[in-house]
Residue, then its C-alpha position, 0 to 999 in steps of 0.5 A: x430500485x434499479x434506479x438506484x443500482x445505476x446510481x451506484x454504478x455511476x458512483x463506483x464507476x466514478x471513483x474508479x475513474x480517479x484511481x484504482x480502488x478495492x473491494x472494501x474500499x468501493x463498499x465503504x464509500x457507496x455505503x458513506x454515500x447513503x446506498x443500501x448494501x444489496x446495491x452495493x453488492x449488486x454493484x461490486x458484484x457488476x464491477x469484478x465480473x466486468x473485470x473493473x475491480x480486482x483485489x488480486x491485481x490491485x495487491x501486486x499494483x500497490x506492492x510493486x507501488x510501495x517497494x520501487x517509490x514509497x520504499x517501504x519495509x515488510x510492516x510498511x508495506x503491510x500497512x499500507x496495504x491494510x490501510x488500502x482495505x486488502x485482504x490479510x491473505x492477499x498481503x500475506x501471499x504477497x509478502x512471502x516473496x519479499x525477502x530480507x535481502x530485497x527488504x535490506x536492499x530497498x532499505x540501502x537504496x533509501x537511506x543512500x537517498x537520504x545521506x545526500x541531504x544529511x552529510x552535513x550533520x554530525x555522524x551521530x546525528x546522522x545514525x539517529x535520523x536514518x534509524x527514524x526515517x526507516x523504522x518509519x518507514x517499516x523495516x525490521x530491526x535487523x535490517x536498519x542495524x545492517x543498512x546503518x553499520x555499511x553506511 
């Protein structure tokens, strides 16, 4: 038995070593990989009091992630993070300081992006491909009218 909780160390410890990882997300793949779910507690349970794992820090990590690089919207970013195995709470929390300001900002600073390559299309044309890129992307409703309407 304890051979195998190594093993599942070693395995976790590996994936950690490409990318930061959250809880669900290393219990999902050590179970994928055959390990029992004592192991894997066993092995969850090493990892964050070895401070290898923490689903705090990766929320604030992939939120700050997903606003500068991905500009992504409050439902992007909700997804993104879900998709990531994060905590509905934990995404709650961090969303509460993304404003609709922040988001309309993030959202003008994309499309702004996007008109560079799009100037060369009919007005209409235009509105209708930014509308898709950032709904795509997740923001509201209101903040797409407001981004396009400045444009």
């Amino acid at each position: 038995m304890k051979g195998f909780r190594n093993d599942a160390k070693t395995c976790a410890l590996k994936l950690l070593s490409y990318r930061s990882r959250s809880r669900k997300e290393i219990f999902d793949r050590l179970k994928r990989k055959g390990f029992s779910v004592i192991e894997i507690e066993a092995t969850i349970h090493f990892l964050e009091n070895a401070g290898l794992i923490s689903d705090e820090a990766l929320t604030k990590e992939l939120f700050r992630y997903s606003v500068e690089r991905k500009s992504l919207g409050k439902r992007g970013i909700e997804a993104f993070l879900s998709r990531r195995g994060i905590d509905k709470e934990l995404i709650d929390k961090e969303l509460s300081i993304y404003t609709n300001d922040i988001e309309a900002e993030s959202a003008a600073g994309f499309a702004e992006k996007k008109l560079k390559s799009l100037g060369k299309y009919p007005k209409e044309i235009i509105r209708r491909r930014l509308w898709g890129m950032l709904q795509r992307r997740g923001f509201s409703t209101e903040v797409i009218n407001k981004v396009i309407e400045r444009l």
